[in-house]
C-alpha positions as CSV (number, residue, x, y, z in Angstrom):
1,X,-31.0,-11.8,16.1
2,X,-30.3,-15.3,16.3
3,X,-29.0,-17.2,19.1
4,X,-26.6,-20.0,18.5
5,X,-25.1,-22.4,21.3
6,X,-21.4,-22.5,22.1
7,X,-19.8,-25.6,20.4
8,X,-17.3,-26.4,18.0
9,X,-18.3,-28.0,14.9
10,X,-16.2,-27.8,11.8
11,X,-17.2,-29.8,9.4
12,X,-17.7,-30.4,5.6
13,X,-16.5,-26.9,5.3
14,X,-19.9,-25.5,7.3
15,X,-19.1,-24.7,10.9
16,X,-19.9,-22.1,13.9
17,X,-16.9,-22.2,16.0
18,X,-18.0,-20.5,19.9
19,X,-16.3,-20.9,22.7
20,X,-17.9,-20.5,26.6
21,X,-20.7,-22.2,28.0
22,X,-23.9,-19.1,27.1
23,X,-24.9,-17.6,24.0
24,X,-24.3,-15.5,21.9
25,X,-25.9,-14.2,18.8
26,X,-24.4,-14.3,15.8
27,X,-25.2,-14.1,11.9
28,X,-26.2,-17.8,10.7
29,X,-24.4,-19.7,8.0
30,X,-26.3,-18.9,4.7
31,X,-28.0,-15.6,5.5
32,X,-26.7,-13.0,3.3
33,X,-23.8,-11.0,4.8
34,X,-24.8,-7.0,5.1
35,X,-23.3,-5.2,2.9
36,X,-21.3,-2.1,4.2
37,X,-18.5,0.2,3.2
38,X,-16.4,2.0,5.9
39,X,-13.2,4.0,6.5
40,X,-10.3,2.0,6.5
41,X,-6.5,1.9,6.7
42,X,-4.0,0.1,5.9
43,X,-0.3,0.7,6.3
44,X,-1.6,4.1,8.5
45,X,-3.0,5.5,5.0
46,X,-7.0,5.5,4.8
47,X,-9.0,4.2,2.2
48,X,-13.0,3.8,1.9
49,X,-13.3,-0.2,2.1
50,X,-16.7,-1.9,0.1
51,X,-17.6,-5.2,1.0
52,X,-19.2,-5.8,-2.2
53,X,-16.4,-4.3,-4.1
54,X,-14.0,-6.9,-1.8
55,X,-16.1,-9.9,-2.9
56,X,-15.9,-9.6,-6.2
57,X,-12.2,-10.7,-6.0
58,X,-13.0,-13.8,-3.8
59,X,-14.0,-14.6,-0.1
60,X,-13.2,-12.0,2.1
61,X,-12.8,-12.7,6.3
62,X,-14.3,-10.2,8.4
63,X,-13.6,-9.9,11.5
64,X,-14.7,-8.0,14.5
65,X,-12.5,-6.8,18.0
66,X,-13.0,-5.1,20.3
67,X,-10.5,-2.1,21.2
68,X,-7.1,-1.4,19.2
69,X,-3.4,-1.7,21.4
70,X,-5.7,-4.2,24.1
71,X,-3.6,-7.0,24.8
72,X,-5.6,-9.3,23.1
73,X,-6.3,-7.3,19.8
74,X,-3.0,-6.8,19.3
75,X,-2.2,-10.5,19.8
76,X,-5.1,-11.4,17.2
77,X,-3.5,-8.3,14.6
78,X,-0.4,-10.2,14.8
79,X,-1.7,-13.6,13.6
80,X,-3.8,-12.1,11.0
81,X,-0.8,-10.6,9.7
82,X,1.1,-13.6,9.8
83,X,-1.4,-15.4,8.2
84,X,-2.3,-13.2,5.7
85,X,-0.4,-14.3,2.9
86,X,-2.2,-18.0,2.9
87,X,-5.2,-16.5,3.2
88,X,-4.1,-14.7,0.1
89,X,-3.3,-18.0,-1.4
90,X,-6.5,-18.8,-0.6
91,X,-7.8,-16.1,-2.8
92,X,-9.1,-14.5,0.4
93,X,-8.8,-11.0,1.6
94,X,-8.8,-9.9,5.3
95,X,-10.1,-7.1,7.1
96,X,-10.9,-6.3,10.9
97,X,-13.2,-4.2,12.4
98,X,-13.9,-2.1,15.8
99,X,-15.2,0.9,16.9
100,X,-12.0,2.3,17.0
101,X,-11.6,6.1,15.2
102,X,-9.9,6.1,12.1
103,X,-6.8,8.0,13.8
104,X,-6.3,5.2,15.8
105,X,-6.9,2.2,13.3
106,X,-4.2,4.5,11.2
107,X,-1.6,3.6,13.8
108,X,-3.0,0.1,14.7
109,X,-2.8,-0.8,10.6
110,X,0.5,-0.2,10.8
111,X,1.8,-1.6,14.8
112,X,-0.2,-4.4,15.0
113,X,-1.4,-5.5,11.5
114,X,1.9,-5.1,10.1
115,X,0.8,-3.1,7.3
116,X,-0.8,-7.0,5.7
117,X,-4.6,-6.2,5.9
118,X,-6.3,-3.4,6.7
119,X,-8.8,-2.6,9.4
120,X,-11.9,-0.4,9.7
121,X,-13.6,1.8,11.6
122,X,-17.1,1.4,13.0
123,X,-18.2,4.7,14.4
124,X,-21.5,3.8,16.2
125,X,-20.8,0.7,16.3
126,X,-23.6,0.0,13.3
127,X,-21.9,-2.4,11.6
128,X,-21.3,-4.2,14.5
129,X,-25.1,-4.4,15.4
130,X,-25.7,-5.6,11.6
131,X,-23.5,-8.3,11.9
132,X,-24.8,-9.3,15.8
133,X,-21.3,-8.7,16.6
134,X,-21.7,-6.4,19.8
135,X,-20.1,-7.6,23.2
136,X,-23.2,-7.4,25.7
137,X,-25.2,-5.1,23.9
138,X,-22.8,-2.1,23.8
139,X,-21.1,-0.1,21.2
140,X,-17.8,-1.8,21.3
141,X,-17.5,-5.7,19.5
142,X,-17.1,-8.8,20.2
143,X,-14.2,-11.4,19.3
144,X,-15.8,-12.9,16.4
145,X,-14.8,-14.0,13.1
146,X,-16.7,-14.3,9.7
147,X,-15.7,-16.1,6.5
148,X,-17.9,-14.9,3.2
149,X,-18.3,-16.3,0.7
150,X,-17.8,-14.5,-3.0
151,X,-21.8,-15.1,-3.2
152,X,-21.8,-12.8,0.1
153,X,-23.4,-15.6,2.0
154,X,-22.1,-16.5,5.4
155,X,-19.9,-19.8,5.0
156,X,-18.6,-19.8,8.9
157,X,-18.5,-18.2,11.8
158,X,-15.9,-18.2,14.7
159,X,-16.9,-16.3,18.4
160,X,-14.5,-16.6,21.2
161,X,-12.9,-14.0,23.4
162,X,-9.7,-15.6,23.2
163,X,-7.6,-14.3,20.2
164,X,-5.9,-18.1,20.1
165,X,-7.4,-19.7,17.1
166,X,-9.4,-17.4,15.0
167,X,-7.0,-17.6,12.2
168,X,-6.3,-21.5,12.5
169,X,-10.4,-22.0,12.6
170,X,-10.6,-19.0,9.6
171,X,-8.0,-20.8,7.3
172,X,-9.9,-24.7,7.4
173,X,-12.9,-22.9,6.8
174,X,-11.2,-21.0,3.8
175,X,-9.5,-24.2,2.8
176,X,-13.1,-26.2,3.3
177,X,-14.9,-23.5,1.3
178,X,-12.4,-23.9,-1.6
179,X,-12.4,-27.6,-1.7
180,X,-16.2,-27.7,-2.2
181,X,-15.4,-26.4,-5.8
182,X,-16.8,-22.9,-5.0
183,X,-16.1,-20.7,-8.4
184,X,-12.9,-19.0,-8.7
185,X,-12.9,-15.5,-8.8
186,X,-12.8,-13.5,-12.0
């Protein structure tokens, strides 16, 4: 586990975006993203999602939250959903994550993601753990964002529990990535 302060610094396309005084641990940018596959919907209809299988189409934002129809999830849903067809311009694909069962995620895929990306479902929250992504040490995760890169490296990460600017910080990463000539995907 790896413990990174709490600054902004977007720059150059490389940046770890955290915000509250602390720390918080968090994958690094460069180490290899674990690879996982999990249940997933989207548009309430349930799919096995691959993060390898994801990357091989282009950069895929992952993001962890912590508990579907909570007023701030559902807030962050929404702007992912709004969002998602840049980030599809972008040649990037979206998906969220929580601990959520899949029943719920269904309905959630469909409320609050609009049926634009889908989201997954972390039983055991061992995903979350993987990715250093659980909110003090328990099985439910914490408000933080990862870009990936198609080489399945970590490119940026984004931790705050404000759902405000996750997608903002997410899409200049994703533009900053694609400016720096990264390969298109095949």
């Amino acid at each position: 586990m790896k413990f990174i302060p709490r600054l902004l610094a977007l720059g150059a396309g490389i940046g770890i975006g955290l915000a509250s005084p602390g720390a918080i641990a968090a994958l690094a940018i460069g180490e290899r993203a674990p690879d996982f596959s999990a249940q997933a919907a989207l548009g309430g209809n349930e799919f096995r999602f691959s993060l390898a299988e994801a990357l091989k189409k282009g950069p895929v934002v992952l993001y962890f939250f912590p508990k579907a129809f909570t007023t701030g999830c559902t807030i962050e849903a929404h702007d992912f959903a709004e969002a998602t067809p840049r980030f599809e311009a972008l040649g990037a694909s979206v998906i969220g994550m929580s601990s959520d069962d899949i029943e719920t995620l269904k309905k959630f895929s469909v409320e609050a993601c609009r049926n634009k990306f889908p989201v997954a479902a972390d039983a055991g929250a061992a995903v979350t753990k993987q990715y250093d992504a659980a909110l003090w040490k328990r099985d439910i995760s914490d408000r933080i964002s990862y870009l990936i890169a198609p080489d399945g490296t970590v490119n940026y990460v984004y931790a705050s529990m404000s759902p405000d600017k996750h997608v903002q910080y997410l899409i200049k990463a994703l533009e900053a990535l694609k400016s720096k000539g990264a390969p298109a995907p095949q």
